[in-house]
N, C-alpha and C positions, 0 to 999 in steps of 0.2 A: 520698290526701287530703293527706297531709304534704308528700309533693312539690307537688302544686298550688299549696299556699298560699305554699312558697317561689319559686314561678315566679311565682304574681302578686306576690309581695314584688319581687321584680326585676324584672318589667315598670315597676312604680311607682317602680322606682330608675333606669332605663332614662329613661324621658321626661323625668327631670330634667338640669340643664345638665351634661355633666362636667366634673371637678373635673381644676382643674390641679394632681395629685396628686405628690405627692414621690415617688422611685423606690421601689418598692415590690417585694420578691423577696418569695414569687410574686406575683404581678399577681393583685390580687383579683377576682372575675367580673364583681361590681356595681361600680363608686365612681363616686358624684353628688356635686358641691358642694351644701349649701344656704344660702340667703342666712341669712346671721347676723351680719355685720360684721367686726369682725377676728377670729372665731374667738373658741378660747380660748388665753387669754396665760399663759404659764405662764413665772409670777412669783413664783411660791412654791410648793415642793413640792407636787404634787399627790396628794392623799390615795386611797388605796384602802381597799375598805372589809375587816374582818376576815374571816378566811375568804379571801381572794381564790388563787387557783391559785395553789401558792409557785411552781413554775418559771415559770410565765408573768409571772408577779410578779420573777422573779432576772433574766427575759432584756428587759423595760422597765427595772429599776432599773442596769443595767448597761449598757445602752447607753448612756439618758439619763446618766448620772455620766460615763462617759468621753465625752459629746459637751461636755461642761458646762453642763448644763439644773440647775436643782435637783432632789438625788436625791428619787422620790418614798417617801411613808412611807405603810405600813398602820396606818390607824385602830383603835383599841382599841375593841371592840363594843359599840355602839351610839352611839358620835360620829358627828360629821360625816364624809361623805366625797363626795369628787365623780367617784368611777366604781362606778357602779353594776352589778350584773352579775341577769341573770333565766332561769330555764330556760324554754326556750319548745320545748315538743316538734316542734312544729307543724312546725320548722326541720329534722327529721330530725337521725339521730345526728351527721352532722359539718357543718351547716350553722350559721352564724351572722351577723349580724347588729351592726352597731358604728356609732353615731350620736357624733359632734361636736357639742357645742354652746358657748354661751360659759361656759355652769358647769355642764356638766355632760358625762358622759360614758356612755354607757349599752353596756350589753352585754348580745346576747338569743341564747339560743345551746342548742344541742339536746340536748350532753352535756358533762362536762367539758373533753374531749380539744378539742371545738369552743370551751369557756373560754379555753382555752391558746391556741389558733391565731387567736383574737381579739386576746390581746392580744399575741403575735409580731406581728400587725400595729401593731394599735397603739404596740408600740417604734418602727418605722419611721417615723410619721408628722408628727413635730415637725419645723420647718421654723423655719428664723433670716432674720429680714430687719432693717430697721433696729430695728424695734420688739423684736429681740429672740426667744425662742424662743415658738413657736405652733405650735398644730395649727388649721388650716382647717377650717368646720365643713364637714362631711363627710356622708355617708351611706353603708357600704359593706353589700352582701350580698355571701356568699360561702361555697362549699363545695368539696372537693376534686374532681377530674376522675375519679382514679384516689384509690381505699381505699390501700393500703401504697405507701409512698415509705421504700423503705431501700435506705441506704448499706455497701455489700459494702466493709473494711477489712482488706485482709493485712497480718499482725502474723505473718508465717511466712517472708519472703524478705531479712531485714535488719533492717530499721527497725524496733524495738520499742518502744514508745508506754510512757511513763512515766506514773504513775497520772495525773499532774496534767492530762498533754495527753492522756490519754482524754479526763479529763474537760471539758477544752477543746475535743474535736472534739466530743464528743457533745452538747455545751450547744449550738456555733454549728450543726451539722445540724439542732437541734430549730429554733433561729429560725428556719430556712431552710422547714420543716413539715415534713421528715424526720421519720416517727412510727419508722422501724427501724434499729436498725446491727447488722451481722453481724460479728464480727472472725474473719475467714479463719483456721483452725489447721493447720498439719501436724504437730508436734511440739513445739507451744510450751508446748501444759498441761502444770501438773505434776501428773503421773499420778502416784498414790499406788503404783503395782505397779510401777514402771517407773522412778525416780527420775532416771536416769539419762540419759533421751529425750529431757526440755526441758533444753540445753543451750546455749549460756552463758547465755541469758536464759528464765526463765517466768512463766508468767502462771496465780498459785496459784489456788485455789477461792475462797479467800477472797478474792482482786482479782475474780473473777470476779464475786462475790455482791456485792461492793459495786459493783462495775459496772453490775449488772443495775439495782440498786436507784436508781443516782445518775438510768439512764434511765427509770425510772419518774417518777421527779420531772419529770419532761420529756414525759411520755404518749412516752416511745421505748422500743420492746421490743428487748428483747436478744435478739437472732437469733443462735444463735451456728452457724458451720459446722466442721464436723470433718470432714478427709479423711478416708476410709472405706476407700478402695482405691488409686486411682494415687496418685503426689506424695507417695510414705510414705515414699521413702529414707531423710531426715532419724532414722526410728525404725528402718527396716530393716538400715540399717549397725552397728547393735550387734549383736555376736555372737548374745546372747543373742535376737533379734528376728528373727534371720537367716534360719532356717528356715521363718519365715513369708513368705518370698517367693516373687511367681512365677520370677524369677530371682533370682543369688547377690547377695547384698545388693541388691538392687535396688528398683524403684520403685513396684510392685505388689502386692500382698495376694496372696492367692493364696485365690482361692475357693473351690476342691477340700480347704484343710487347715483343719478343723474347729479348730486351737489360732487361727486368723484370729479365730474369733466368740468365743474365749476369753481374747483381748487384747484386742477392740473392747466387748464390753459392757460391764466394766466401768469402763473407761475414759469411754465417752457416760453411763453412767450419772454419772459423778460428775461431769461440766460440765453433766447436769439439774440435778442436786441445787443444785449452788452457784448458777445460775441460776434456778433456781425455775420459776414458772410462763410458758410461753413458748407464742405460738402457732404458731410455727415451728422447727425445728429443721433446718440444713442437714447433708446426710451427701455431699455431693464427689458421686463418682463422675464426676466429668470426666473425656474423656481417656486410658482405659485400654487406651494403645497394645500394651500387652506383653503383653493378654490373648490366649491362644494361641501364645505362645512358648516356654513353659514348663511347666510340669506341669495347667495347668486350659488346658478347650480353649476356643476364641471360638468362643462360641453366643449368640444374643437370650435361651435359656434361663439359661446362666451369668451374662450380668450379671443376667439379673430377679432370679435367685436369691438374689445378693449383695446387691441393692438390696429386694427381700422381708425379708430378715432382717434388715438393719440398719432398715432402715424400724419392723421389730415393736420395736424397740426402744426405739427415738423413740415409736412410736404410744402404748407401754404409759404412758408420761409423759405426755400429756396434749398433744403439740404435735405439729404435722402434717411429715412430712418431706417437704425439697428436696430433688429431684438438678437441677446442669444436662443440659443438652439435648443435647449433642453427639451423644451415643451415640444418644438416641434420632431426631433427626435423618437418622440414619447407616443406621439402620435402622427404621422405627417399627411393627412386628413387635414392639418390646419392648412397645410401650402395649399390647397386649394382654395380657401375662403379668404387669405388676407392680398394686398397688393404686390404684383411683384415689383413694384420700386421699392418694398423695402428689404433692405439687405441684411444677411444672416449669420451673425458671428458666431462660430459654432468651434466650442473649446471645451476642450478635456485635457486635462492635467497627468493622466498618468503615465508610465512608459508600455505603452500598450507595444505589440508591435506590429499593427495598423490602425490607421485612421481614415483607412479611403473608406470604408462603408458611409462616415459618417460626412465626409465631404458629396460622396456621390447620391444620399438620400437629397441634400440640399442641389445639387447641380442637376443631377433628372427632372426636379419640378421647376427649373428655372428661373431661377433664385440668386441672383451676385451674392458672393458670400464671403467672407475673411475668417480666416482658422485662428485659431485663441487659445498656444499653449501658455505652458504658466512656468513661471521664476521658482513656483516652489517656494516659496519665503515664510507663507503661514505656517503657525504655530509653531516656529523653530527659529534655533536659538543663531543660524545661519542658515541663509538659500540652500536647501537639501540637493546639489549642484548635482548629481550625478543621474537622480531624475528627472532636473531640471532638463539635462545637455538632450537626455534621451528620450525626452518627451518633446523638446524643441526642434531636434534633428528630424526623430520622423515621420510627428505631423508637416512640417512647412517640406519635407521631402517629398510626402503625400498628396500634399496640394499642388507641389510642380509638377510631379506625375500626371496630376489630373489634365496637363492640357487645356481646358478650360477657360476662356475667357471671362468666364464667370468667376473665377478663383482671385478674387482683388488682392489679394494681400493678407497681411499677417496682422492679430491685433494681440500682441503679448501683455495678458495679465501679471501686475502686481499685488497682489492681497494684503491687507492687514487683518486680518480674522480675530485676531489676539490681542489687538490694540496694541501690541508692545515692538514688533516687527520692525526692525530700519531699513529702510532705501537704502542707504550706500550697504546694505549685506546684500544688494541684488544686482549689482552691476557685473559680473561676471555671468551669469544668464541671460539678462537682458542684451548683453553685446554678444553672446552667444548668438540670442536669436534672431539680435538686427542685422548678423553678419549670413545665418544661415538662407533669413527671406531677402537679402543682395544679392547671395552670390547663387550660381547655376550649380558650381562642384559644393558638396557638404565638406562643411567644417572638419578639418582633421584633428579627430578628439584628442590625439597621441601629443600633436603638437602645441595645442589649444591654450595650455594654463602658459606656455611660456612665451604666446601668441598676446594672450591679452597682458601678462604681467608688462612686457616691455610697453604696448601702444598704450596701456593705460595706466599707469604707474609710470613709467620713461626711466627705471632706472633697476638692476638687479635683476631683471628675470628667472635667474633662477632659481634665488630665492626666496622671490613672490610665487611663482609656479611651483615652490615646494611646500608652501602655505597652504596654497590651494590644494593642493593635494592631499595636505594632512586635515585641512578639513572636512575634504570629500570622505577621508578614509575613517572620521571618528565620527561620522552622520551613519557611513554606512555599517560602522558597527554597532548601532542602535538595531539594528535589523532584527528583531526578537520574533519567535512566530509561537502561535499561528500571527498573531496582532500583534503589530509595533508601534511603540508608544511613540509621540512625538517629544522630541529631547526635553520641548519644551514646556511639556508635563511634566517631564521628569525633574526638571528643575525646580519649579516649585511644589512638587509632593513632600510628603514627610518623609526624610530616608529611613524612618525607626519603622513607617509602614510595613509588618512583615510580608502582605501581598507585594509588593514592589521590591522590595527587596530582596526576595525569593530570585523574584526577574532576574534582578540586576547582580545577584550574584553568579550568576551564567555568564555574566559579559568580561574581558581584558580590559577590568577599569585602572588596571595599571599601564598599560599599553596605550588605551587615550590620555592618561595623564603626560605620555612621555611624548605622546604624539603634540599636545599642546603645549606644552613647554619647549619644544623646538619650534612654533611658533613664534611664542612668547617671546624665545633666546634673539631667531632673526629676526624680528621687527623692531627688537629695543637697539639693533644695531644700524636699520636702514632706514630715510626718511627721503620717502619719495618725493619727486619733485615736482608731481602731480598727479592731484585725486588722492592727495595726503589724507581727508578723512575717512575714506575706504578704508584705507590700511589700517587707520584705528578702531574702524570698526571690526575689521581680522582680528584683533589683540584684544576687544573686548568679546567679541565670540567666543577664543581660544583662552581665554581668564572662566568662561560662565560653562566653557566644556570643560576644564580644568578643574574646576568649582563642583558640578554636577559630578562628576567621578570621584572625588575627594567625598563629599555628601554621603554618597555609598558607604563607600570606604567607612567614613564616618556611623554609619549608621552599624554595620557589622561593629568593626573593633568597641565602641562604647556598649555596645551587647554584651561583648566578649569579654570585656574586661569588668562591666557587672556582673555578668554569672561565673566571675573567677572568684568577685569577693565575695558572695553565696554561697560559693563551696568551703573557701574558707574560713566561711562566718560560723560554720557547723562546728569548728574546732576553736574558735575564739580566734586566732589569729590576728591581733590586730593591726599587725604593722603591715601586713596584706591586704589586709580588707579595706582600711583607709586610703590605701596607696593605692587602690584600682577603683572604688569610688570617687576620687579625687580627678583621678586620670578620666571616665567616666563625664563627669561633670565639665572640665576642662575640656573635651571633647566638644560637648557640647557652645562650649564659652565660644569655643574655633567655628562652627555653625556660624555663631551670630555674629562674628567676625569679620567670614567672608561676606556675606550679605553687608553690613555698614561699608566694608571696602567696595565693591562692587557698585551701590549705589551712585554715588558720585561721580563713576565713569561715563555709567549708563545715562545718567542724567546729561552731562558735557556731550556725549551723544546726538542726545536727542534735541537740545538745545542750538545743535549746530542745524538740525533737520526743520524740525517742527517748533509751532507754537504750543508756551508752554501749559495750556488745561488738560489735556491728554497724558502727560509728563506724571502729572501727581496721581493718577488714577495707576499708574506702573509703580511708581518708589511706594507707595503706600504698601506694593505685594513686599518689594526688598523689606521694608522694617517689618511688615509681618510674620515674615517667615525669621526675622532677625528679632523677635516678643517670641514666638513661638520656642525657637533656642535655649531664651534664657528662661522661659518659665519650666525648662525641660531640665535643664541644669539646678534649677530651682527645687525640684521634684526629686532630683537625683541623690542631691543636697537633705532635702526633707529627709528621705530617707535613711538617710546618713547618721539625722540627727535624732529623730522621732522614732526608727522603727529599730536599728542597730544597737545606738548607745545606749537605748530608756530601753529596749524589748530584747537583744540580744539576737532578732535575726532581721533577714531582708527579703522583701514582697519579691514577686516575679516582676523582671526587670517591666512587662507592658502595665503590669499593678501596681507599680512607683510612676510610672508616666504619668496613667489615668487618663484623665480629659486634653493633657496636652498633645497628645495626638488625634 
């Protein structure tokens, strides 16, 4: 009956005109204009009444204040107010209901957590014309497609998130209706037995519990994951930890030595405790190539095993364990031996174009499961957005397909692989896929960059949506086959490499340069008036795409203009010969150039994201490649001096390099 009466609440929202609605992340199911005149004008704070949802209440007053509306105030109980809010069962637990009028504001909504995700929309929906700011009177129904929408955070490969931009990702995923974040761990908690394991950076209990708590305010559950078995180096290179592996310091648990469950309990035990009540717990188990290399043999029985006992551990706490899917993919032999309470995040990254085989091996064996596309962010110098859209569209499409009640939700990874990776280069994906597991229609890709530039930026859309575009379009002309390098190789390779070079003279590195510097040109012109450091994260992108094609560039013409002065070293020539060794050298001097320039952005970057031990482990590659430069320049120089003016001729230009490549 509940559902019914929200279907015919949308039928009756359906037949009314629609609404020429402001960009709205996710797209709500219903929105109808109704006729009202100009809305309501919002000319003076608008009042909410006491009680109102404080986060939902922090992510309205915070938008509106940085857009420049007047900030809105909560009414002292029993005043006046003009947004009302009503529980209406009838709507089901995440259904709700949001009318516009010219004084008034109403919200009718099935639980709290639907409170909240009412007025996440409601932030969005103020609109400035000459008249000033408004919202349109409106009528929206609306309820989510997919129950869990979390966002998978590694805080384990580099990048360690400072308290304040936790709590800056975890605030902008809630606007987004992200209800989960998981922040990925290999080594980064500080284990009370172990002190020694979270090293240079951790992340105490006590960050932990105030974490959990800040996403509470947010209806976001703290899902946290702990490697369990592979990816454990990080704690197995300690002596002391040692003998827990399946090889010598290596990367593995070792399931066969009982001291394994006498460093993992209580260890998950104490990120329960400081997390509190969770309804998930992830335990890894990705991945566990070494299993059968070493002292435990590879059986479907050995991982159930591993994944049984860590599981009872999670289970005794109150929250249901994740493993991903690889392994059971691999074999699905295991579904049979481990518990079905625990639930199977099962993710693939690429633009396949399908994913129901791999939904449907985990739902036959009766399995709750959440799909895990990815942002795409690893090893690139920007979110690779174009496989990111199309790998997000048609897994969580795949999943709706399935029917399923077994199909919980979406658990979208963010990777650092690279250690060098930023969060804010991934929020254009990530709202991609919070919007695609909201909404029941898929994302329209056509309209999409100009979709997320206005709700998330608030300002120029469409010349953020032409940013985006030119990103997308200078990723996707890395496209080299048969195998394409990631940009982010190619960044720091040596462009004098002639194997690389080769490549990359196949490519329009003048075309991405022009493409980045139209970047460049719009953003030094627009400064959004929210989620301003995205945007500079865009303009440091589009400096290191700019950078990389220059590089090339570079690497050809300083060839080209040494084997000019070769040819006319033959004849003595030397007001030539000088003049294209000089230029040569100079060439190089620009190398080391942009690398010092570069450094400093990247740094101010990182510094707004992460804490800074991961930070020096990045700039260390900028001045290396920025020593490598000059000692190439140096060489060039040698050359110049050593084999020219004392011998009369010049080495093959990679015979003058030598070791600096």
């Amino acid at each position: 009956m509940l559902r019914l009466a929200f279907a015919l609440a949308l039928i009756l929202l359906a037949s009314r005109p629609a609404a020429a609605a402001p960009a709205l992340i996710p797209r709500p199911l219903r929105v109808a204009a109704t006729a009202c005149g100009n809305g309501l004008e919002i000319r003076r704070p608008v009042r909410f009444p006491a009680g109102i949802d404080a986060g939902g209440y922090a992510i309205v007053r915070d938008r509106w204040r940085a857009l420049g509306l007047p900030a809105p105030v909560v009414s002292a109980r029993g005043a006046a107010h003009d947004v009302a809010v009503f529980v209406d069962r009838s709507l089901g637990a995440e259904g709700y209901r949001l009318s516009v009028e010219p004084a008034a504001i109403r919200i009718f909504a099935g639980n709290g957590e639907a409170v909240f995700d009412a007025l996440a929309t409601l932030a969005q929906l103020p609109e400035r014309d000459a008249r000033g700011w408004h919202i349109a009177c409106t009528s929206i129904a609306d309820r989510p497609a997919l129950r869990w929408r979390v966002v998978s955070d590694d805080i384990s490969r580099g990048p360690f998130p400072t308290m304040a931009y936790f709590k800056t990702r975890i605030r902008t995923l809630a606007g987004l209706k992200i209800n989960g974040y998981s922040p990925y761990m290999e080594s980064v908690f500080d284990d009370p037995a172990h002190p020694y394991v979270a090293f240079p950076e951790r992340l105490t209990a006590s960050e932990l519990h105030e974490l959990a708590g800040y996403a509470r305010r947010f209806h976001v559950a703290l899902i946290p994951e702990q490697q369990t078995f592979a990816h454990m180096h990080e704690a197995l290179k300690w002596e002391q930890l040692a003998p827990l592996a399946e090889l010598p310091h290596g990367y593995l648990l070792a399931e066969s030595d009982p001291r394994t469950y006498a460093y993992l309990t209580p260890l998950l035990r104490a990120e329960m405790a400081a997390v509190g009540p969770a309804p998930f717990f992830h335990i890894g188990a990705d991945e566990p190539l070494d299993l059968g290399r070493g002292r435990s043999p590879r059986s479907p029985q050995v991982f159930a095993a591993h994944v049984n006992r860590v599981a009872a551990v999670v289970s005794a706490n109150g929250s249901r364990p994740m493993i991903w899917d690889d392994a059971v993919q691999s074999d699905p032999s295991i579904l049979n031996l481990i518990s079905k309470r625990t639930v199977i995040v099962t993710f693939h990254y690429g633009a396949e174009p399908s994913f129901a085989k791999y939904v449907a091996t985990v739902d036959r064996a009766g399995f709750d499961q959440l799909v895990s596309p990815g942002a795409n962010n690893w090893n690139e110098i920007y979110a690779d957005l174009d496989t990111a859209y199309a790998n997000e569209a048609q897994f969580l499409a795949d999943a709706k397909a399935a029917h399923s009640p077994r199909v919980l939700g979406m658990f979208e990874t963010v990777w650092h692989d690279d250690g060098e990776s930023l969060y804010e280069a991934t929020w254009a994906p990530v709202a991609f896929a919070a919007a695609t597991a909201w909404q029941v229609a898929p994302v329209d890709r056509a309209t999409w960059n100009r979709t997320f530039a206005q709700a998330f930026f608030g300002a120029d859309a469409a010349g953020f949506a032409a940013d985006l575009a030119d990103l997308a379009a200078i990723r996707a002309a890395f496209a080299m086959k048969p195998e394409t390098d990631p940009p982010d190789y190619l960044f720091w390779s040596d462009p004098f490499d002639p194997r690389i070079q080769a490549r990359m003279q196949t490519l329009d590195l003048a075309g991405m340069r022009l493409r980045a510097e139209r970047i460049l040109t719009q953003l030094a012109r627009t400064h959004p008036p929210l989620n301003a450091p995205a945007a500079a994260v865009m303009r440091l992108a589009a400096l290191r795409y700019d950078t990389l094609a220059r590089r090339y560039q570079i690497g050809k013409e300083a060839r080209d203009v040494y084997d000019d002065a070769r040819a006319h070293a033959v004849t003595h020539d030397d007001g030539v010969v000088y003049r294209s060794l000089n230029i040569a050298k100079y060439l190089c001097w620009e190398l080391r150039d942009e690398m010092t320039a570069l450094a400093p952005l990247y740094a101010t970057a990182w510094n707004y994201e992460s804490r800074p031990a991961g930070r020096e482990r990045v700039l260390v590659r900028y001045f290396a490649a920025a020593e490598r430069a000059v000692a190439q320049a140096d060489r060039l120089y040698a050359a110049a001096r050593e084999e020219y003016l004392r011998g009369g001729t010049l080495p093959a230009f990679d015979d003058a390099l030598g070791s600096t490549r």
